[in-house]
N, C-alpha and C positions, 0 to 999 in steps of 0.2 A: 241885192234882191233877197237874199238868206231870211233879215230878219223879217220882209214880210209874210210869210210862213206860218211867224209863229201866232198871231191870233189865228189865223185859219185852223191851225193844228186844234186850237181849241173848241171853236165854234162848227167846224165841219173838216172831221180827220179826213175822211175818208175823198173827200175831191182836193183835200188840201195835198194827201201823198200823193195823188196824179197827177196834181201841179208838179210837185218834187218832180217824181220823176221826167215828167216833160223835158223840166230843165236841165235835169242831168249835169252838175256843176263840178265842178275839180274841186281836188281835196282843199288844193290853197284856197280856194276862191271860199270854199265853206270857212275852212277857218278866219279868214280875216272877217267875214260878213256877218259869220254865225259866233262859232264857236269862241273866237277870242273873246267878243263882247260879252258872250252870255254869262261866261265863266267868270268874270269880273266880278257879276252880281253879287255871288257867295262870298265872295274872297274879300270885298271891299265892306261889305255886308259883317262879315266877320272879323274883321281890322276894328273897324267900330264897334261892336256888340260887346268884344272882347280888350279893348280898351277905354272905352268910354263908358258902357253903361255896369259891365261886372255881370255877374252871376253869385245866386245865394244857396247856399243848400239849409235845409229849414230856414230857424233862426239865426245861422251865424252870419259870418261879415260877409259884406259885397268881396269880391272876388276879380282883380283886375288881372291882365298881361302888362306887362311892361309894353311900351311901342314898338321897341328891337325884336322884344321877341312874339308878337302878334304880328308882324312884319315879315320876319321869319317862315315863322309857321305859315300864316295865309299865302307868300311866294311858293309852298310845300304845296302847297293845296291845289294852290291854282296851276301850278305844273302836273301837279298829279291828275287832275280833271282834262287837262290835254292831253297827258300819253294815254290815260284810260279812252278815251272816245277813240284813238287810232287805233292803239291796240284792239279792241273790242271790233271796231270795223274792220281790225284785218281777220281776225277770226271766223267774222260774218263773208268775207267773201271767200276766206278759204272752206267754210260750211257748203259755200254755193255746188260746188261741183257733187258734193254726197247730195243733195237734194234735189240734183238735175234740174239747177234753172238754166235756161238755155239763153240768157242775154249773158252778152259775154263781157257788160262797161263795169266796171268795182262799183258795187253800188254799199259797201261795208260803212263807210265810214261817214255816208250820207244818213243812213239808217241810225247810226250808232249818236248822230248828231244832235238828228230833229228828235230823237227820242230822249236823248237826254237834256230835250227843253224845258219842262215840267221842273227839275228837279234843280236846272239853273237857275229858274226865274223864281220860285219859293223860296231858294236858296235866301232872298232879301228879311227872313225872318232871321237870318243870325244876326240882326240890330239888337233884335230884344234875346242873350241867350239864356233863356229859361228853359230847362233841362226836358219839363212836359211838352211846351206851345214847341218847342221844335222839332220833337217825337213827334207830333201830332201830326205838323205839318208834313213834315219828312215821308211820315206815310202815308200820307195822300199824294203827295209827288212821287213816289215812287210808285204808288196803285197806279196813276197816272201815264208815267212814263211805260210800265208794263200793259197795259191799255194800248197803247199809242205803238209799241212791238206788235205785238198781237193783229191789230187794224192793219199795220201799215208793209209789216213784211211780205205778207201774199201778194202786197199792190206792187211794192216795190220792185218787187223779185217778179214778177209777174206769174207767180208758181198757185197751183188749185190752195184753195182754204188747208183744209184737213194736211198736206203737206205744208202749206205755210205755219198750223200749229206745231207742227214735231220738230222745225226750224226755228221757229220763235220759241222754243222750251228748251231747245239746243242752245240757243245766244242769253238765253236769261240764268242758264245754267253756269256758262261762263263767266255773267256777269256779276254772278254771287261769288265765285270761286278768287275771281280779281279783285273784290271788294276783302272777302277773308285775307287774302295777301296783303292788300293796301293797308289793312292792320295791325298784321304781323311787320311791315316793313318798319311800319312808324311806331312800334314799340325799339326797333334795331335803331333806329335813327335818336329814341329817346334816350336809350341805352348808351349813344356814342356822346350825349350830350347837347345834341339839338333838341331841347325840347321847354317846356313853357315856364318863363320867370315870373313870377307873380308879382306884379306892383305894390310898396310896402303901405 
């Protein structure tokens, strides 16, 4: 049921998160329905982009991964895109009790899911990676997905507007802080020698 959600989330956020929470779903149940598949998108998307088509900067040569190691990296990825959505929803329901929501189901990693929809499904743009069109994209899925926080936390959490923003500034805050690390880890990880072989 997860991924029918996600057109609604597009076309009508705001009865689509009432759907959400109606159903109220366990974490597994999101992950097998939602989150595994979504996360694929980038990952598979990027297997490709990054072995088949290359990347150029000006004029110089097309620019490949080796398979092993585009392989590699995008299993890095796509792990990373899993512990991040947990993580971030445990966050969010440890936020709950400072912001006095009074339902007591986790609702962290629900939140952390359908919002990080926008940014799985555009993620199909690393077929083509071109260093601009993916900027590009990237932040309109990301405007997207902070949209989709914003809309959907007051509902979710069933908490007044004005306290759902200082809540959704609170998780978006995190969100950037996880992302600065997700960076710093993957220079450490490059550092140890996991990092990208170029195809000759």
């Amino acid at each position: 049921m997860s991924l029918s959600h996600t057109v609604g989330l597009f076309t009508h956020p705001d009865r689509e998160w009432e759907s959400i929470r109606a159903e109220s779903e366990s974490v597994s149940r999101l992950y097998l329905g939602h989150i595994l598949l979504l996360a694929l998108i980038p990952t598979v998307a990027g297997f490709y982009g990054t072995t088949q088509v290359g990347w150029q900067i000006g004029d110089g040569q097309v620019i490949k991964l080796t398979s092993s190691s585009a392989l590699q990296l995008c299993l890095l990825a796509y792990a990373a895109m899993l512990a991040g959505v947990f993580i971030l929803g445990k966050f969010i329901d440890f936020f709950a009790a400072t912001y006095q929501v009074q339902d007591s189901t986790p609702r962290g990693v629900t939140l952390a899911a359908y919002t990080s929809t926008p940014i799985f499904l555009l993620g199909i743009i690393a077929v083509y990676p071109n260093i601009w069109v993916n900027m590009m994209v990237g932040l309109i899925a990301i405007a997207y997905a902070v949209y989709l926080l914003y809309e959907g936390l007051p509902i979710l959490m069933k908490i007044p507007e004005e306290r759902g923003f200082m809540f959704a500034s609170s998780v978006l805050t995190v969100g950037l802080v996880m992302l600065v690390a997700l960076l710093a880890i993957s220079v450490v990880i490059w550092g140890i020698g996991i990092g990208p072989v170029y195809a000759d």
